[in-house]
N, C-alpha and C positions, 0 to 999 in steps of 0.2 A: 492396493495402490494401483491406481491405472497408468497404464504410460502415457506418456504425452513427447509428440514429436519435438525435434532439438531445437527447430526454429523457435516453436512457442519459448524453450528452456532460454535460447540467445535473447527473444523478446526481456524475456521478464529479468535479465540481469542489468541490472542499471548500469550506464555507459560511463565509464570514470577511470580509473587508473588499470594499469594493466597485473594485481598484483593476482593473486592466484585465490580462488574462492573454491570453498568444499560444497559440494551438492548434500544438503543433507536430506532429497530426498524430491517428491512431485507428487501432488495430492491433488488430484483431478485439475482448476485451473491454477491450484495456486503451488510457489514453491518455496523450499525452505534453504540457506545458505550460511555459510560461516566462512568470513573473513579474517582467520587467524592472524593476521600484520595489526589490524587496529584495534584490538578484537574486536569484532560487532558478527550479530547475528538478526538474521529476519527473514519474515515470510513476503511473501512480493506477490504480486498477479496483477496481468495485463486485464484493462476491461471486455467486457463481453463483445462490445465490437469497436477496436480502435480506429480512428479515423489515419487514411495512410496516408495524409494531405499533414498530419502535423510535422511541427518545425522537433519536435521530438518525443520518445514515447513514452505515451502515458502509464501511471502504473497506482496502486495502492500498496502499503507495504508497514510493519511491522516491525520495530525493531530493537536492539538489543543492543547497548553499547556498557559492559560490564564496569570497566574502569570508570566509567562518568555516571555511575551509580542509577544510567538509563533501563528502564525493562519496561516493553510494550505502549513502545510506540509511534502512535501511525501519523502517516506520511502521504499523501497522494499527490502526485504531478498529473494536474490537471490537461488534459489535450488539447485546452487551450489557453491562450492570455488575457486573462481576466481584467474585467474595467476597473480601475481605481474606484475605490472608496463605496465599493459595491460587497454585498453578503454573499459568502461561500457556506453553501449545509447539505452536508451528510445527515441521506433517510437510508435506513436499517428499521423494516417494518415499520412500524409506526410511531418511532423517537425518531424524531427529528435531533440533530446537533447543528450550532452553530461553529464554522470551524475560523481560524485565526489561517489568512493567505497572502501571499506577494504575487507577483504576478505571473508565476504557472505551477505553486507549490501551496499546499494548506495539512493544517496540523489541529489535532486540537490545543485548545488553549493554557489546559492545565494537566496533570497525573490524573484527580479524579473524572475529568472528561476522556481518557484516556482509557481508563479502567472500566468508563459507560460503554464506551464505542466497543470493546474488546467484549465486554459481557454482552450487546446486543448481537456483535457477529456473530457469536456462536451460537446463537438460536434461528436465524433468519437464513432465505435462502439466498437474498441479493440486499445489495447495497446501492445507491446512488448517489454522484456527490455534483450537485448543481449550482450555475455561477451565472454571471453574464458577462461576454467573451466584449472586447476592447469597442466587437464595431455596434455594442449594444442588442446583440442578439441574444439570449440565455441559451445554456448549453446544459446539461447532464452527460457524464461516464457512468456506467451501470458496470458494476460488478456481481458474479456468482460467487455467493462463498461455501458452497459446497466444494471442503478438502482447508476452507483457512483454518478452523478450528487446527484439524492437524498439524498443519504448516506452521502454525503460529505456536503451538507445543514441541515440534521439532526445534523450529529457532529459539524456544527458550530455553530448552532440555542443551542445545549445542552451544549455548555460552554459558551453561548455568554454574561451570567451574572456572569461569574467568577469564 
């Protein structure tokens, strides 16, 4: 496991209530977390180079929510605000995904798109998830997934009892 400094760790925790979150761990860019209050668990990472002009920070992430019979899956807050009625797609080597988005958030659309995205991560080394941002400009976030396999095993492994 490599270390990675605290900023990155503050980066990658999404910004929301102040209840108490477990480190379950930091696998090169990505990291893993358990939020025992609601339970939910997931792996998170910032993209490779976030712009530090957004109105808030970007992330991709993974996740776990036991009691809502949720497991694996993703999530990205895009860096920027996307045009209405415009295509969001996540490339992972060479599958493209069409992904389902509002205006700074996209998911895929179903469990089995869910279970593609998660089976591509783990073979590839990067991810990108590209839109066209409100003033009609196209945008991409690039992510390294070198460490999500792991992360994404940790957060499943730290809610797998519920």
């Amino acid at each position: 496991m490599k270390a990675v400094p605290l900023f990155l760790i503050v980066l990658l925790v999404p910004v929301g209530s102040a209840s108490a979150r477990d480190s379950l761990g930091v696998f090169d860019r990505w990291a893993a977390f358990r939020d025992a209050s609601v339970p939910r668990c997931y792996a998170i990472a910032a993209p490779a180079q976030a712009s530090t002009s957004a109105a808030w920070r970007p992330f991709a992430s993974v996740g776990t929510w036991p009691r809502k019979g949720v497991r694996g899956q993703i999530h990205i807050r895009l860096s920027r605000q996307r045009a209405p009625n415009t295509q969001t797609t996540l490339s992972i080597g060479d599958r493209r995904f069409a992904l389902v988005a509002g205006n700074a958030d996209a998911w895929a659309p179903d469990k089995r798109a869910d279970a593609a995205i998660l089976a591509a991560m783990r073979s590839a080394k990067s991810m990108s998830v590209a839109a066209t941002g409100r003033d009609g400009r196209g945008f991409a976030d690039t992510y390294t997934l070198r460490g999500a396999a792991t992360a994404m095993d940790a957060a499943a492994i730290g809610c797998a009892g519920g």
